[in-house]
Structure formats: structure tokens, C-alpha cells
CHARMM-style PDB file with segment names, atoms N, HN, CA, C and O in Angstrom:
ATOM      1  N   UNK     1      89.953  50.669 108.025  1.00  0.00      PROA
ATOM      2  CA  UNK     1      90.217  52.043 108.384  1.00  0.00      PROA
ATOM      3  C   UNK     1      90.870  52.786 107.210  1.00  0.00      PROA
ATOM      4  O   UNK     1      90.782  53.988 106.958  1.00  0.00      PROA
ATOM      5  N   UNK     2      91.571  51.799 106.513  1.00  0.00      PROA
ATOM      6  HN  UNK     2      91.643  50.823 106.717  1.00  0.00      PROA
ATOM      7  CA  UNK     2      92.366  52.644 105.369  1.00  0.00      PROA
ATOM      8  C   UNK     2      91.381  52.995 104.250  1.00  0.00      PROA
ATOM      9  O   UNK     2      91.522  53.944 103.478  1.00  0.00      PROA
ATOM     10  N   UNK     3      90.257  52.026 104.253  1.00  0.00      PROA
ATOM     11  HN  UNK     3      90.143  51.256 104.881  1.00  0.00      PROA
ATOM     12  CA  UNK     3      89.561  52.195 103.413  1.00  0.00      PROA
ATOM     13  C   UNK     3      88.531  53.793 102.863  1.00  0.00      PROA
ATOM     14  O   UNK     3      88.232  54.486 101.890  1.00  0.00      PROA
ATOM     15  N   UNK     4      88.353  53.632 104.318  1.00  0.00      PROA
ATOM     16  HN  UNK     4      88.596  53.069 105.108  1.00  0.00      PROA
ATOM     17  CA  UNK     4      87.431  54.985 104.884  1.00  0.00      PROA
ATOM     18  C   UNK     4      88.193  56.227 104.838  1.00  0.00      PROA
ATOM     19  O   UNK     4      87.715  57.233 104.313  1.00  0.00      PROA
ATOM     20  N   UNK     5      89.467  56.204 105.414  1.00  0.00      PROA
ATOM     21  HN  UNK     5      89.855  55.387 105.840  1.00  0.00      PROA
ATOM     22  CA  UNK     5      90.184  57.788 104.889  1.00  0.00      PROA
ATOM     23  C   UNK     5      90.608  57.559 103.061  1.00  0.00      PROA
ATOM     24  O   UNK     5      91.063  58.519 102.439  1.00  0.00      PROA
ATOM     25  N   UNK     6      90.448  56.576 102.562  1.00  0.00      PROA
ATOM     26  HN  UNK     6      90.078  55.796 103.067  1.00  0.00      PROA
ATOM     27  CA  UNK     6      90.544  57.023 101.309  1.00  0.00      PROA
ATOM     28  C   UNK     6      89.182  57.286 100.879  1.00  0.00      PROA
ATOM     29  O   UNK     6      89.394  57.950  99.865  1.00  0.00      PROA
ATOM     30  N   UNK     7      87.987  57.201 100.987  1.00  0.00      PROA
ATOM     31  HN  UNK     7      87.815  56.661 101.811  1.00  0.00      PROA
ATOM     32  CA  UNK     7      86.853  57.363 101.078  1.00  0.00      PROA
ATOM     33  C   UNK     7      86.643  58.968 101.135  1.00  0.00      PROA
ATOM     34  O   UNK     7      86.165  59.763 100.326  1.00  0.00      PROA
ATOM     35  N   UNK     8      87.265  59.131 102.584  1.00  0.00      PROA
ATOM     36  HN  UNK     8      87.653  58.485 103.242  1.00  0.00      PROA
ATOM     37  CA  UNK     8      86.991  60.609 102.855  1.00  0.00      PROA
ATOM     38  C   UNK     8      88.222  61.035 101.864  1.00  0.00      PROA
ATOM     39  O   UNK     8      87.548  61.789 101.163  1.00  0.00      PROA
ATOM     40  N   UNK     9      89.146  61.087 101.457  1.00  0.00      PROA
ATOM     41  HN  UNK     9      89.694  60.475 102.026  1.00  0.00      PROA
ATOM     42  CA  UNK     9      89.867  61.850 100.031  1.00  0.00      PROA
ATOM     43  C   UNK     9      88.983  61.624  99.269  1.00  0.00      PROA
ATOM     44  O   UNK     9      88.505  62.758  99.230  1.00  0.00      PROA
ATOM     45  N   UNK    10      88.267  60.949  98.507  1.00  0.00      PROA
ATOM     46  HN  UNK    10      88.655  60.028  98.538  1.00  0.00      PROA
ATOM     47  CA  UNK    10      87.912  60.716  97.134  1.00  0.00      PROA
ATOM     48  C   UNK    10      86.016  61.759  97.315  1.00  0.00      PROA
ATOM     49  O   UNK    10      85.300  62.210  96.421  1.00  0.00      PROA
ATOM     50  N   UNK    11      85.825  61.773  98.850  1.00  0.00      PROA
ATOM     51  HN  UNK    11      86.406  61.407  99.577  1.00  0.00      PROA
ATOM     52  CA  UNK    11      84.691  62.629  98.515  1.00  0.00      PROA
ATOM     53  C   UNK    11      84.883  64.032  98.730  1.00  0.00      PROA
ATOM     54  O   UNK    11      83.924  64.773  98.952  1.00  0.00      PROA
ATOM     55  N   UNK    12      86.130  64.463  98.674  1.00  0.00      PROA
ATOM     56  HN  UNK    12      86.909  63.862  98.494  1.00  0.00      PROA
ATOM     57  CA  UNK    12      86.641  65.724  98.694  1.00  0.00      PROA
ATOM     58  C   UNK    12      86.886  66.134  97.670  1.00  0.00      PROA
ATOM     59  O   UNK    12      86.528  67.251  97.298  1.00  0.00      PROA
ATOM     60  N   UNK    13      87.781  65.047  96.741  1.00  0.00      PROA
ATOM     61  HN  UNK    13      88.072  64.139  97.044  1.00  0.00      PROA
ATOM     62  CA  UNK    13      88.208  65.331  95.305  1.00  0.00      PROA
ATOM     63  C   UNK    13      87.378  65.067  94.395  1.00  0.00      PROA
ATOM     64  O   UNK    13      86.988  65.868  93.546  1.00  0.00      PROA
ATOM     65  N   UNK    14      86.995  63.747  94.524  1.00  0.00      PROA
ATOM     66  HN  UNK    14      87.311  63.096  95.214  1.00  0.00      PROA
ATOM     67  CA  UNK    14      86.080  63.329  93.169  1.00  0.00      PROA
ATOM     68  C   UNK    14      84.717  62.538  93.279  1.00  0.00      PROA
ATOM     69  O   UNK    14      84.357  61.774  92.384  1.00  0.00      PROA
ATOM     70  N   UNK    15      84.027  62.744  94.345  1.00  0.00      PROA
ATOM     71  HN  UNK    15      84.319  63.365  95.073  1.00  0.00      PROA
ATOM     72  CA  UNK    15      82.859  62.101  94.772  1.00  0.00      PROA
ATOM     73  C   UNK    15      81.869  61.847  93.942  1.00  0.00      PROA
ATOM     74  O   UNK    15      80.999  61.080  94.354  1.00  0.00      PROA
ATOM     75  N   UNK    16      81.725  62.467  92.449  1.00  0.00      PROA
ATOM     76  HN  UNK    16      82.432  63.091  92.115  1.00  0.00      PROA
ATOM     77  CA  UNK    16      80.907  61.742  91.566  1.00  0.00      PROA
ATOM     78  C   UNK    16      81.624  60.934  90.758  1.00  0.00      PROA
ATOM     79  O   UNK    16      81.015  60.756  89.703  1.00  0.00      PROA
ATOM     80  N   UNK    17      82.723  60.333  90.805  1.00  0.00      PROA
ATOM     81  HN  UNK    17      83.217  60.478  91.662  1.00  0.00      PROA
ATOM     82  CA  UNK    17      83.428  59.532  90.712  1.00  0.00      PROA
ATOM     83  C   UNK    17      83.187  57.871  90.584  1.00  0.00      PROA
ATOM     84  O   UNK    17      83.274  57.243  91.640  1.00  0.00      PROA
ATOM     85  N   UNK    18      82.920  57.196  89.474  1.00  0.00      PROA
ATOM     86  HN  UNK    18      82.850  57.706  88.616  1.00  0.00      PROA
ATOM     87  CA  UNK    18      83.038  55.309  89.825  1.00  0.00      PROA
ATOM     88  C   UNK    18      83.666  54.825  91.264  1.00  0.00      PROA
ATOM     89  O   UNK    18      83.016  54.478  92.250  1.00  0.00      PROA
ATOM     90  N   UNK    19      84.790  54.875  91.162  1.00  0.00      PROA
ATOM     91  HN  UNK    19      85.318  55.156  90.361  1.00  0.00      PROA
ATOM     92  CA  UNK    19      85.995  54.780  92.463  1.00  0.00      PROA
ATOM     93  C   UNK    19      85.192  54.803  94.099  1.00  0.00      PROA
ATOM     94  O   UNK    19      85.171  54.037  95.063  1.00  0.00      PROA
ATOM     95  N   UNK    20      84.663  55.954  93.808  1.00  0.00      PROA
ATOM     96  HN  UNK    20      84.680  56.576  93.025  1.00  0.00      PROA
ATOM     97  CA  UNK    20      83.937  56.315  95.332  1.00  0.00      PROA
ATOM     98  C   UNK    20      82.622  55.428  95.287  1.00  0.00      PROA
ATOM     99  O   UNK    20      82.273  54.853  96.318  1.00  0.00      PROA
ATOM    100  N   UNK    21      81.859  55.296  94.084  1.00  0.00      PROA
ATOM    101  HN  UNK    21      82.143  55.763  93.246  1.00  0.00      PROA
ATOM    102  CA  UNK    21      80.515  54.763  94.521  1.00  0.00      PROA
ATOM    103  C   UNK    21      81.521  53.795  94.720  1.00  0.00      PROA
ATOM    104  O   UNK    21      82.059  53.792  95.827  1.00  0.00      PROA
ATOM    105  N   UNK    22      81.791  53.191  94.100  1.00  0.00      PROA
ATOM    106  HN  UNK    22      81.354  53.193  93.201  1.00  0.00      PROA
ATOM    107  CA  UNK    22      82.307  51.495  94.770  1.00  0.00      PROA
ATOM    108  C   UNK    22      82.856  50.428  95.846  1.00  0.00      PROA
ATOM    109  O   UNK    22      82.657  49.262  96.188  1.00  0.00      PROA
ATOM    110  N   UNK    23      83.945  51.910  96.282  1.00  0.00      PROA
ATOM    111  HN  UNK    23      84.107  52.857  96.004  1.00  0.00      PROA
ATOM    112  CA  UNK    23      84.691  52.275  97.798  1.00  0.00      PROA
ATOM    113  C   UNK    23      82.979  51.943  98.623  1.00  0.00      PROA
ATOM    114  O   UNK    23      82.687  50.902  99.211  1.00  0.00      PROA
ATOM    115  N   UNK    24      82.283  52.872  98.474  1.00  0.00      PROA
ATOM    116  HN  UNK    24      82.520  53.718  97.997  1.00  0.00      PROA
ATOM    117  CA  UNK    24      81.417  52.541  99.492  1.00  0.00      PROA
ATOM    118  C   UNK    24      80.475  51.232  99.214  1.00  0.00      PROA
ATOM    119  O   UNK    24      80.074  50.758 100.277  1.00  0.00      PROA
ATOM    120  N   UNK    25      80.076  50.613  98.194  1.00  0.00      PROA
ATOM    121  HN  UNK    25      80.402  50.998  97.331  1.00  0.00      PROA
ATOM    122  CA  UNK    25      79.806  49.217  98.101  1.00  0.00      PROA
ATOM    123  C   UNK    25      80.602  48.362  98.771  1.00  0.00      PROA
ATOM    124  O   UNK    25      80.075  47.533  99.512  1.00  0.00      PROA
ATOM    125  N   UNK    26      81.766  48.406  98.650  1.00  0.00      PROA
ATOM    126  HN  UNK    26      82.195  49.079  98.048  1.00  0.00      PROA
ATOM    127  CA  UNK    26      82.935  47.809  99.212  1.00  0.00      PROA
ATOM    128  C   UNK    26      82.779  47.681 100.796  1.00  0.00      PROA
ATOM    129  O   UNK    26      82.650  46.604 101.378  1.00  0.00      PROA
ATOM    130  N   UNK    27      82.810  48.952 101.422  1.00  0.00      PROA
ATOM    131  HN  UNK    27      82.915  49.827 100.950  1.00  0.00      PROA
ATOM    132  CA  UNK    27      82.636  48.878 102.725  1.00  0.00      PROA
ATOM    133  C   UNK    27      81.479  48.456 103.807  1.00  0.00      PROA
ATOM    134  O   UNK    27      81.517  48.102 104.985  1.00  0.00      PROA
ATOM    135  N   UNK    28      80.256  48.696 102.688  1.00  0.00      PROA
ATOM    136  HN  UNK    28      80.225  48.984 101.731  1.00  0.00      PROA
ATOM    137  CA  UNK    28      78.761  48.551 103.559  1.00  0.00      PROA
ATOM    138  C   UNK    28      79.082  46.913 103.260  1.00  0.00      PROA
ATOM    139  O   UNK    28      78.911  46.159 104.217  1.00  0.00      PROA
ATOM    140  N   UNK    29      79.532  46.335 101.995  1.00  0.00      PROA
ATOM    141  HN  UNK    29      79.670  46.948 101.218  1.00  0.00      PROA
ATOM    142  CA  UNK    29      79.521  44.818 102.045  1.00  0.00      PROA
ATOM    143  C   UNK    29      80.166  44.205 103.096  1.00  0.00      PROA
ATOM    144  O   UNK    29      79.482  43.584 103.910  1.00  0.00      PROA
ATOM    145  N   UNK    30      81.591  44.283 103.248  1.00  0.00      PROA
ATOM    146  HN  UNK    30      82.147  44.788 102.587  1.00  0.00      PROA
ATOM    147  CA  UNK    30      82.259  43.868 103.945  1.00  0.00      PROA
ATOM    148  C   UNK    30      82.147  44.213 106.013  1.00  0.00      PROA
ATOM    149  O   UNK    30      83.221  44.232 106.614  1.00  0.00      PROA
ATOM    150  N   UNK    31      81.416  44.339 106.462  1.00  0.00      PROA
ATOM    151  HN  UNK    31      80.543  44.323 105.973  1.00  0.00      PROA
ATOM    152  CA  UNK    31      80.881  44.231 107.905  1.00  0.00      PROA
ATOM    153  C   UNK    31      80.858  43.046 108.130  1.00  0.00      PROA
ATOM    154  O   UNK    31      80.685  42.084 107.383  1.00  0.00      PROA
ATOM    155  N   UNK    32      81.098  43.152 109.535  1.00  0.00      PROA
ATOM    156  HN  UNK    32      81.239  43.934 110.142  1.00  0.00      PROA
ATOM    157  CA  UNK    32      81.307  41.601 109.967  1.00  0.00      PROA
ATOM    158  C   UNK    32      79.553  41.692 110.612  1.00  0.00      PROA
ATOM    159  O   UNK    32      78.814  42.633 110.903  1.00  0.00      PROA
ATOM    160  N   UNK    33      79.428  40.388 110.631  1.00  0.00      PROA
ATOM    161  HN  UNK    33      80.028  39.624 110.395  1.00  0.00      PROA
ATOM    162  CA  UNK    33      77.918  40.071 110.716  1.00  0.00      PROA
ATOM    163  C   UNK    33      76.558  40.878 110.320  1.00  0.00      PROA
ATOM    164  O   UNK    33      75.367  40.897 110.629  1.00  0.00      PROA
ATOM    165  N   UNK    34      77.619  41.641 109.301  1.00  0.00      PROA
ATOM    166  HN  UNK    34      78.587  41.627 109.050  1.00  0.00      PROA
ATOM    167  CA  UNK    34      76.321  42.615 108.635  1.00  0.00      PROA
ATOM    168  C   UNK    34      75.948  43.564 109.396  1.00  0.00      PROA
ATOM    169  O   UNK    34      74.871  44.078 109.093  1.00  0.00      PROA
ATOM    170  N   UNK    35      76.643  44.085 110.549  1.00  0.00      PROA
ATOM    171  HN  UNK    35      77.518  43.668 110.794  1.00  0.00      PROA
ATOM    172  CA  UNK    35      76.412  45.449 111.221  1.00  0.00      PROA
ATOM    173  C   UNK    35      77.783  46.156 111.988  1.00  0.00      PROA
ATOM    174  O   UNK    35      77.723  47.325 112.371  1.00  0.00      PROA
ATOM    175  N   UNK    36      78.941  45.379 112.158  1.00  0.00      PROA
ATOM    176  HN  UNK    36      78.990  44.430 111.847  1.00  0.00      PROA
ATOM    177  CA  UNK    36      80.055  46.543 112.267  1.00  0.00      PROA
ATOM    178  C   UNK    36      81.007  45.916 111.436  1.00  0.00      PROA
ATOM    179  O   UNK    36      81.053  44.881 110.770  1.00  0.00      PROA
ATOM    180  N   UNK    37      82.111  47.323 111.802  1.00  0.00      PROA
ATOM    181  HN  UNK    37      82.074  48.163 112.343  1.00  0.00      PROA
ATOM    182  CA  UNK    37      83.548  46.636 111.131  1.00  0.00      PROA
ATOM    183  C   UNK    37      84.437  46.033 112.085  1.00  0.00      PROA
ATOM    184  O   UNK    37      83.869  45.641 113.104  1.00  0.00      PROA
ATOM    185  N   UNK    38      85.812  45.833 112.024  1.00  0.00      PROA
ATOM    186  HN  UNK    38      86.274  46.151 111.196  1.00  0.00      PROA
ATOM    187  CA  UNK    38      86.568  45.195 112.986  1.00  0.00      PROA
ATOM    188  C   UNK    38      86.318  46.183 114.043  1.00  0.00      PROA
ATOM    189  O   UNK    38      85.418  46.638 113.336  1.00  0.00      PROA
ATOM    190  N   UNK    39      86.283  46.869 114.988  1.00  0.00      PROA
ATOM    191  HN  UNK    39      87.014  46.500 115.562  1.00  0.00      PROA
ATOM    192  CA  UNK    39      86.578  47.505 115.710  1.00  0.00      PROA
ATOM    193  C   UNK    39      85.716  48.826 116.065  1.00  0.00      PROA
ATOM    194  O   UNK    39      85.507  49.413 115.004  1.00  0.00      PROA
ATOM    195  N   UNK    40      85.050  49.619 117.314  1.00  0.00      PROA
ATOM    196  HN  UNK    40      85.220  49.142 118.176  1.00  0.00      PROA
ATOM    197  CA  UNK    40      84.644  50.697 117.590  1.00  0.00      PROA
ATOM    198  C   UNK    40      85.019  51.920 116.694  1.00  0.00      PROA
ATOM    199  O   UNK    40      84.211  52.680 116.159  1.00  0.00      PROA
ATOM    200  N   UNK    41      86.711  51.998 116.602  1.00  0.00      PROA
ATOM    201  HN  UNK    41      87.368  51.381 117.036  1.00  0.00      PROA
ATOM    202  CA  UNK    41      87.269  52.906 116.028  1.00  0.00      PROA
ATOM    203  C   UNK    41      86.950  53.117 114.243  1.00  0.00      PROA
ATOM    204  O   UNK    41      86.857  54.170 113.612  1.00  0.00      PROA
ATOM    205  N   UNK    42      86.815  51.448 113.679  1.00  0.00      PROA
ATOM    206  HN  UNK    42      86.891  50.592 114.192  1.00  0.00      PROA
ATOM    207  CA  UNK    42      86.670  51.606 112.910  1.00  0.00      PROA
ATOM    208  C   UNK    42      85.688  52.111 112.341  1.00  0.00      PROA
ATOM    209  O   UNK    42      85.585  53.058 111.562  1.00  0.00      PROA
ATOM    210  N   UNK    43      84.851  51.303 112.851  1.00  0.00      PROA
ATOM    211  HN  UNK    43      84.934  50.534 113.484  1.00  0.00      PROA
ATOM    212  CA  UNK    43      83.137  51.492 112.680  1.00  0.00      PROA
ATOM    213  C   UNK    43      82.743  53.367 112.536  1.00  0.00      PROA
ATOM    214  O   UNK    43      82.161  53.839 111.560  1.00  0.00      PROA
ATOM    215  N   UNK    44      83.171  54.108 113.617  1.00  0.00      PROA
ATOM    216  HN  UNK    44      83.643  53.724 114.411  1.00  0.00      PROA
ATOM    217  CA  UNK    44      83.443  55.654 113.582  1.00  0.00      PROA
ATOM    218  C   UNK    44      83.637  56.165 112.607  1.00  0.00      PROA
ATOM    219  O   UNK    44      82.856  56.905 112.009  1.00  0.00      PROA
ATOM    220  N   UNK    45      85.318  55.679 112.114  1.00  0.00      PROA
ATOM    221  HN  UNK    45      85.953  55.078 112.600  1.00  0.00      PROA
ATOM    222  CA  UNK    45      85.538  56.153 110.519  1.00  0.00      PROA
ATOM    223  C   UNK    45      84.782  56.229 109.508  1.00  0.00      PROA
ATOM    224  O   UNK    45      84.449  57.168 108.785  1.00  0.00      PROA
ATOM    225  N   UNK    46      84.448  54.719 109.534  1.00  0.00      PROA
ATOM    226  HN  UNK    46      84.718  53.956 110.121  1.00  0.00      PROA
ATOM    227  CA  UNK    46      83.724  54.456 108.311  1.00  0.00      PROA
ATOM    228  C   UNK    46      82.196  54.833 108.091  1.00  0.00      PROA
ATOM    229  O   UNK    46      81.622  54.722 107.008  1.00  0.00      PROA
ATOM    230  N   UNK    47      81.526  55.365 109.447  1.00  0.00      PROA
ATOM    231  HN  UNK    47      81.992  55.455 110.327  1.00  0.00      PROA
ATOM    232  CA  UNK    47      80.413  56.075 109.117  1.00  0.00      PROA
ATOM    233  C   UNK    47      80.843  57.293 109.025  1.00  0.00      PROA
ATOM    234  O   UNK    47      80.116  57.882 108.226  1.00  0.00      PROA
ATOM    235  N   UNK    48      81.829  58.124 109.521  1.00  0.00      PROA
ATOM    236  HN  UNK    48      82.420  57.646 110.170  1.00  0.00      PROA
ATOM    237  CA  UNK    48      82.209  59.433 109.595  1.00  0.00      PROA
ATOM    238  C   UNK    48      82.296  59.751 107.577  1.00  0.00      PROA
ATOM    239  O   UNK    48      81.743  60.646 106.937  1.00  0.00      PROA
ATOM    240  N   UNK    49      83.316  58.480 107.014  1.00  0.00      PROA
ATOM    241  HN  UNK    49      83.765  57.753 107.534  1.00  0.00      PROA
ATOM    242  CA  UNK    49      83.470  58.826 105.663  1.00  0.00      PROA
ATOM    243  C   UNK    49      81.910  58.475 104.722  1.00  0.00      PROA
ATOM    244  O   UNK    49      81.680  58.852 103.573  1.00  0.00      PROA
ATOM    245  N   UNK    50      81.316  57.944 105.302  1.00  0.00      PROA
ATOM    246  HN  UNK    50      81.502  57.638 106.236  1.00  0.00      PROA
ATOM    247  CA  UNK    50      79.771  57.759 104.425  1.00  0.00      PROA
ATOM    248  C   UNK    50      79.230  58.593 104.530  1.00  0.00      PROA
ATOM    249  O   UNK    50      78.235  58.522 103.809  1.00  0.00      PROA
ATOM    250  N   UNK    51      79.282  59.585 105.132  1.00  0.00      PROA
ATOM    251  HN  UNK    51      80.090  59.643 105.718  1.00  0.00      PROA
ATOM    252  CA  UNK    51      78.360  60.775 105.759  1.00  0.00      PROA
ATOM    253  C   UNK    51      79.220  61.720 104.883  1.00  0.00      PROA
ATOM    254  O   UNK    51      78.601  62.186 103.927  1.00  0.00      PROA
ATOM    255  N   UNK    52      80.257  62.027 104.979  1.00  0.00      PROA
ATOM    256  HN  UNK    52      80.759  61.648 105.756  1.00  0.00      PROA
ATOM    257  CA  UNK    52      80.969  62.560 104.144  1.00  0.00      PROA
ATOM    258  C   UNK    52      80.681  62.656 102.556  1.00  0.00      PROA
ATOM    259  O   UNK    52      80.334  63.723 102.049  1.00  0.00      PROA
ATOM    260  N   UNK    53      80.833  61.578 101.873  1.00  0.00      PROA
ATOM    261  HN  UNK    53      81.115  60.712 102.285  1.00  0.00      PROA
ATOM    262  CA  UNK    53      80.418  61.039 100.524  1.00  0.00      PROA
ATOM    263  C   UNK    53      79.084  61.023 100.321  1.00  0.00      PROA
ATOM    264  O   UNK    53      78.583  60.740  99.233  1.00  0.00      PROA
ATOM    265  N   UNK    54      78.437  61.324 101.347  1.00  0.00      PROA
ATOM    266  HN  UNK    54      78.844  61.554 102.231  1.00  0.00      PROA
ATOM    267  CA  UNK    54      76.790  61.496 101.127  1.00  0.00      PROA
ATOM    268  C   UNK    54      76.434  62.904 100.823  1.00  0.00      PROA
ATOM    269  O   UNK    54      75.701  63.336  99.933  1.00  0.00      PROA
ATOM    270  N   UNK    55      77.117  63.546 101.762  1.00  0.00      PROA
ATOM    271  HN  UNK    55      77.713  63.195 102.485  1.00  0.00      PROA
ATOM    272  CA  UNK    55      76.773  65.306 101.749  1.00  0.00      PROA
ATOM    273  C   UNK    55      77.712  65.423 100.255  1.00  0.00      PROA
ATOM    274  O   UNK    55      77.071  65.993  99.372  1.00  0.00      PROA
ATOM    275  N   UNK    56      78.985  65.021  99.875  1.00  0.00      PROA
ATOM    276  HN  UNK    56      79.506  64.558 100.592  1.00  0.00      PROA
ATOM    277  CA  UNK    56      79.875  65.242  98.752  1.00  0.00      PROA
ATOM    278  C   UNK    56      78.879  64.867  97.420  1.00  0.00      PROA
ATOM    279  O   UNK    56      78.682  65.661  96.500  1.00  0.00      PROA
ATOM    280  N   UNK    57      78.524  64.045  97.466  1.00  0.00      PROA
ATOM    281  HN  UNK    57      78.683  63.400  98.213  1.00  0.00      PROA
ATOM    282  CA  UNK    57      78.099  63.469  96.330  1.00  0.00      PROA
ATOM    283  C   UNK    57      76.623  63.609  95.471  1.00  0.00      PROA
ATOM    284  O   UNK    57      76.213  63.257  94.365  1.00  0.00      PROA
ATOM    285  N   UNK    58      75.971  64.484  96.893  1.00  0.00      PROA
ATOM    286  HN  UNK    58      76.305  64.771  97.792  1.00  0.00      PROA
ATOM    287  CA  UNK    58      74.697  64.865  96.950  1.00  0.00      PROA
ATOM    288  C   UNK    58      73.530  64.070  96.870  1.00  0.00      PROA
ATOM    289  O   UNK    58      72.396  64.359  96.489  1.00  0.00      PROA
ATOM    290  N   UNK    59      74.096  62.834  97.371  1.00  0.00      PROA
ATOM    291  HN  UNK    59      75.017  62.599  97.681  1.00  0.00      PROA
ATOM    292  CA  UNK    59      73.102  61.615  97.062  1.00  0.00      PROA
ATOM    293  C   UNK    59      71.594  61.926  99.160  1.00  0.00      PROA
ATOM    294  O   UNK    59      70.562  61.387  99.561  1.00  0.00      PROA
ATOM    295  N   UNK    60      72.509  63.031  99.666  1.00  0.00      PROA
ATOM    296  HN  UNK    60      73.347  63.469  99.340  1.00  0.00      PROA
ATOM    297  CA  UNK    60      71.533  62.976 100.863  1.00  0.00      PROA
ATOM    298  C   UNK    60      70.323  64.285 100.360  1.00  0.00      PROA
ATOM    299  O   UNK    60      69.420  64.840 100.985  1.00  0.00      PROA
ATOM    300  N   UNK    61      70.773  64.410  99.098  1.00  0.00      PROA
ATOM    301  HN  UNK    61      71.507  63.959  98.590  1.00  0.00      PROA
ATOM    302  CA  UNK    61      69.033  65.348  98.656  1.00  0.00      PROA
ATOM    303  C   UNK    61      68.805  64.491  97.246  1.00  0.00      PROA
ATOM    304  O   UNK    61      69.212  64.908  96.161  1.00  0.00      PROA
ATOM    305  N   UNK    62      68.160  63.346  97.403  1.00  0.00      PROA
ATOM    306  HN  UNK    62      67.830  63.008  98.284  1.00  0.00      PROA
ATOM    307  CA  UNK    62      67.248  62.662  96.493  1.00  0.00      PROA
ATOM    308  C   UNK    62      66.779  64.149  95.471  1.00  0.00      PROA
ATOM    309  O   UNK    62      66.678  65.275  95.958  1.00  0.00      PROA
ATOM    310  N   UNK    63      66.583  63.879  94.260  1.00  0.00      PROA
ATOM    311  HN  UNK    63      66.665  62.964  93.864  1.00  0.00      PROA
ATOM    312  CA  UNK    63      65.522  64.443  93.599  1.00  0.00      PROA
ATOM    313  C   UNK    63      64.389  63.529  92.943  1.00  0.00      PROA
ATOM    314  O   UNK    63      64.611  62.976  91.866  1.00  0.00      PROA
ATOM    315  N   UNK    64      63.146  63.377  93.622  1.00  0.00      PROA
ATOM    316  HN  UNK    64      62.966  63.826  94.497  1.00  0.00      PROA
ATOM    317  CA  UNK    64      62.156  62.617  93.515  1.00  0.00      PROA
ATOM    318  C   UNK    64      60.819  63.009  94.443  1.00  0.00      PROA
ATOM    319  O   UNK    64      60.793  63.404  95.609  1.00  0.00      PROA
ATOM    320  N   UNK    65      59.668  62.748  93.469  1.00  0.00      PROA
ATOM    321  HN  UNK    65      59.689  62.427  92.522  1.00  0.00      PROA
ATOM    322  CA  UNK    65      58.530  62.620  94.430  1.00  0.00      PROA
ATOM    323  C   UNK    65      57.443  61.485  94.137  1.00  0.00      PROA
ATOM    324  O   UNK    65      56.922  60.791  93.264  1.00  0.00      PROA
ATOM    325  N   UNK    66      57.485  61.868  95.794  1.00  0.00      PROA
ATOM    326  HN  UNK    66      57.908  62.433  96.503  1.00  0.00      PROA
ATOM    327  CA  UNK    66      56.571  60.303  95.906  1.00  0.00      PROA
ATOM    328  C   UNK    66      55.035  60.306  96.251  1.00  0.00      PROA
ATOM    329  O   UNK    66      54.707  60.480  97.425  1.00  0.00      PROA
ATOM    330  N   UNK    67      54.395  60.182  95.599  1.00  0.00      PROA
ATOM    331  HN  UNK    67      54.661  60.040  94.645  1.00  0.00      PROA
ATOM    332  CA  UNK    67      52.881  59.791  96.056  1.00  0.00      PROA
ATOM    333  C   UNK    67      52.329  58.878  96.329  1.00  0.00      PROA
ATOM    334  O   UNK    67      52.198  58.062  95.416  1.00  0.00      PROA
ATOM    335  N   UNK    68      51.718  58.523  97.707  1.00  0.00      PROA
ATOM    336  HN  UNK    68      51.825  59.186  98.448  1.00  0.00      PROA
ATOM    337  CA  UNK    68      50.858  57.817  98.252  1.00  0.00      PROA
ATOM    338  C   UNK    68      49.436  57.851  97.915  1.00  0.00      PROA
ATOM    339  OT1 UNK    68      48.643  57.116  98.504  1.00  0.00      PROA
TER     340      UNK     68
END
């Protein structure tokens, strides 16, 4: 949980930042059985702050095209 509100600071302040990509390596790794964290509450946070750092960081508008 602590992880994730520092998460959500760092994609407020400095989301193109080393620190933050890593924070979130950090967190998608560490899930217990590879799909939550300890707890409901947590689990909340920590998608609440990925979503966060996604819109911050601008990684949720790819620039790329793809042809099939």
C-alpha cells in the first residue's frame, strides 16, 4: 500500500522519471500468485496508482502503427 501512494506522488511529480518506471516493475512483480496483492484494499490502490502513472506518463497513448 505504501508502495502505491508513493507511486501516485511520483506520477504527479516526476512520472517520466527512472524511480516511477521501476516502482511499477516492482509492484506488477511482486503479486501474490501473479494476480493480487495482500489484500482487496490493496489491490484498489495499486491499480488506482497504475492508472494514474499511465495517464501521467503518457504511456496509455502509444505512438505507433501497426499493420496487418
Amino acid at each position: 500500500e505504501a508502495h502505491a501512494y508513493y507511486l501516485k506522488l511520483l506520477a504527479r511529480t516526476n512520472p517520466q522519471g527512472e524511480t516511477a518506471s521501476r516502482l511499477v516493475k516492482y509492484l506488477i512483480n511482486n503479486r501474490k500468485h501473479a494476480t493480487y496483492w495482500n489484500a482487496p484494499r490493496d489491490t484498489a490502490i495499486v491499480i488506482e496508482a497504475l492508472a494514474e502513472y499511465l495517464k501521467a506518463s503518457g504511456e496509455d497513448k502509444p505512438d505507433q502503427t501497426v499493420q496487418i
